[in-house]
C-alpha angles and dihedrals in degrees: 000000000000127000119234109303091244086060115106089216097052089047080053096051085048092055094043083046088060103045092055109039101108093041081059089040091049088051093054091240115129125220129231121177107201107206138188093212134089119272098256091049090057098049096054087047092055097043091057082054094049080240092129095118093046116105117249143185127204120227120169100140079063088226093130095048083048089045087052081042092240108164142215109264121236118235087268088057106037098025101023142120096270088048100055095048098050087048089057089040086050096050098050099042106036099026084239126137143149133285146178111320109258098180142069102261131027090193088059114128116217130219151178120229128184112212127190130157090006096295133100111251102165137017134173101210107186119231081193135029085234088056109121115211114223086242100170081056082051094074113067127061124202116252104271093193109110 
């Protein structure tokens, strides 16, 4: 579940996204990026993170991140210390910054979730919009056989 596409952190998780996508595919888990924005929106985003071929939903009514029960942020998560200095971090490392909001809500939380067999055996719910999700531990889930 992505942050608006104007959001530094959400062009973060693109790029990680990217990085890592065979390494996903290799595992046999698909990915599904859940977005805010409008579909064309998405597309071009995807496109400038080589994520074209990646699945996608488009939510911006928000009733699948209520449904996952991913919250509105309040002004310390979204607008707080830990998030300034990750985006200037961000900025001088990566060459990524903000831009103008494309979503439906700039207050929106992101989150990872890991689905198999219809339930929900993993999930990655930011306390800040700078977390960073182990996405690569997401991936496997423990033997729940007994």
């Amino acid at each position: 579940f992505l942050r608006h596409f104007g959001c530094v952190f959400c062009k973060e998780t693109l790029s990680c996204i990217n990085q890592y996508k065979q390494e996903i595919s290799n595992k046999g888990t698909k990915l599904v990026l859940v977005h805010m924005s409008d579909e064309i929106s998405a597309i071009q985003s995807f496109e400038k993170f080589k994520l074209q071929d990646v699945e996608f939903v488009t939510d911006p009514e928000l009733m699948l991140y209520k449904g996952f029960k991913l919250k509105r942020g309040t002004l310390l998560q979204v607008l707080g210390l830990k998030v300034w200095i990750r985006t200037i971090y961000l900025f001088f490392s990566k060459r990524i910054f903000s831009t103008i909001q494309e979503g439906s809500n700039v207050f929106q939380m992101p989150g990872v979730f890991l689905i198999q067999d219809g339930e929900i055996c993993k999930k990655f719910v930011h306390q800040s919009t700078a977390d960073v999700p182990p996405y690569l531990e997401l991936l496997t889930v423990e033997n729940r056989h007994n």
